[in-house]
C-alpha positions in Angstrom: 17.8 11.2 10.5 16.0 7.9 9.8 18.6 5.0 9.7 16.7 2.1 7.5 14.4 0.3 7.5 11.4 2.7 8.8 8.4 0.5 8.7 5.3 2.7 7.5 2.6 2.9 9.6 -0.5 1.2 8.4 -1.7 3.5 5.5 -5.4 2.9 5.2 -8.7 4.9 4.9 -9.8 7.4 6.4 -6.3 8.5 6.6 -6.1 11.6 3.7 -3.7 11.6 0.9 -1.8 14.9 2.9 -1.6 12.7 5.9 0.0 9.8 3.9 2.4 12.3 1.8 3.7 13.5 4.9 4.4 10.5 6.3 6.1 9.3 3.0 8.1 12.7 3.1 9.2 12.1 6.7 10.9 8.9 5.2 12.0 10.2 2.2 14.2 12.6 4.0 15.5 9.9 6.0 19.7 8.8 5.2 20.4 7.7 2.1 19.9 4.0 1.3 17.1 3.6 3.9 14.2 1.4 3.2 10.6 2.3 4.0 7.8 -0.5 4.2 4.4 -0.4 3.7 1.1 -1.8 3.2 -1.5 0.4 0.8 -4.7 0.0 -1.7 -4.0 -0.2 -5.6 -6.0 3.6 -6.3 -7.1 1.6 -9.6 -9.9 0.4 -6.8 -11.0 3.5 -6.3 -10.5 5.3 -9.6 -12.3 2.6 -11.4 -9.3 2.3 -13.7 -8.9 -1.4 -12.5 -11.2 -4.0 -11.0 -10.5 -6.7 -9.0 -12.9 -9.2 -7.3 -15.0 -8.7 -4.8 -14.1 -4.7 -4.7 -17.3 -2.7 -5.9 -18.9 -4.9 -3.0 -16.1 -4.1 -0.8 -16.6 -0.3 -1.3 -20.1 -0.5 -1.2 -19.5 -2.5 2.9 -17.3 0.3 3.9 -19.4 3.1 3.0 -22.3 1.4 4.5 -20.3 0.9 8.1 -19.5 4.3 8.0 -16.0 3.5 7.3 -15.4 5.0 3.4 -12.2 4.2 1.5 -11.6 7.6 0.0 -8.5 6.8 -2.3 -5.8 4.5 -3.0 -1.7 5.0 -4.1 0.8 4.7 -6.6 3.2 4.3 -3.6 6.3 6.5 -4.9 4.8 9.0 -7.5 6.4 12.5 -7.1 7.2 11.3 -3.5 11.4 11.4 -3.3 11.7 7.3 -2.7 12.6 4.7 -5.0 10.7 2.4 -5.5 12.5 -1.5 -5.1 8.9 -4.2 -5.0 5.7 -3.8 -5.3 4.0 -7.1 -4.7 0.3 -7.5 -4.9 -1.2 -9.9 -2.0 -1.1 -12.8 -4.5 2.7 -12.4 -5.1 3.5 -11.7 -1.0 1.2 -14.8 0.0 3.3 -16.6 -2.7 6.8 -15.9 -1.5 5.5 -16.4 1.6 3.7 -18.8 2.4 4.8 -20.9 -0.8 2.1 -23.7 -1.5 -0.2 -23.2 1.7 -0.9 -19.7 -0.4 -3.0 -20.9 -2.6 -5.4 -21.9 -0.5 -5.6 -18.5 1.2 -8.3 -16.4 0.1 -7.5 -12.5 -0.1 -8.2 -9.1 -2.1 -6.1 -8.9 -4.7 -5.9 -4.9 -4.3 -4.0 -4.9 -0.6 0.1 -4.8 -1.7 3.6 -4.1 0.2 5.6 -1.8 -1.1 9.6 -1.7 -0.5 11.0 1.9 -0.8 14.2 3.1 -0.4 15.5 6.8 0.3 18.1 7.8 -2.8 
C-alpha cells in the first residue's frame, strides 16, 4: 500500500498517456485518503481547445528540438482519484510567492494537481 502523500513523478512529454495512466493507477490503488501530487500540461494546449500565450510557438520549439509534446491531461478523468486543486501556474506562483509572483514570467498551461485516493 501507498500511505499518503505519493508525489508523482514528473509527468511530461514524451512520456505516453499508458505510461502516465499507470502511474496514476499505481496511486489510485494506494490506502484510502492518500494524496497524490503532480505537475502536468492543460491537453487544451494540445487539442487546440484552449490557447494560452506563447504555446503554438512553444509546440512548434519542441518539435523542432526533437522533443514533441504529444498530449496533455485532465488529471483525474476515469482515473479512480479525486480530485482536491487544480491550480494553474498563475494561481501556484500566487499562493506562493504572494506579490514577488507577479513579476515572474511563466506558461500559463504548466499546473499542480492535488489528488487524493477515495
Amino acid at each position: 500500500m501507498i500511505y499518503g502523500p505519493f508525489l508523482g513523478p514528473r509527468i511530461r512529454p514524451p512520456r505516453t498517456p499508458r505510461a502516465v495512466d499507470s502511474v496514476l493507477q499505481i496511486a489510485a490503488a494506494g490506502s484510502p485518503s492518500s494524496s497524490l501530487i503532480f505537475p502536468y500540461i492543460h491537453s487544451g494546449l494540445l487539442d487546440g481547445s484552449k490557447r494560452f500565450k506563447d504555446g503554438e510557438r512553444l509546440l512548434r520549439d519542441f518539435v523542432r528540438i526533437g522533443e514533441p509534446w504529444t498530449f496533455g491531461l485532465h488529471p483525474l478523468r476515469e482515473r479512480g482519484l479525486c480530485l482536491q486543486r487544480d491550480l494553474s501556474a498563475r494561481a501556484y506562483r500566487s499562493q506562493y510567492f504572494g506579490v514577488a509572483a507577479q513579476r515572474i514570467k511563466g506558461h500559463e498551461f504548466y499546473h499542480v494537481a492535488l489528488a487524493r485516493v477515495p
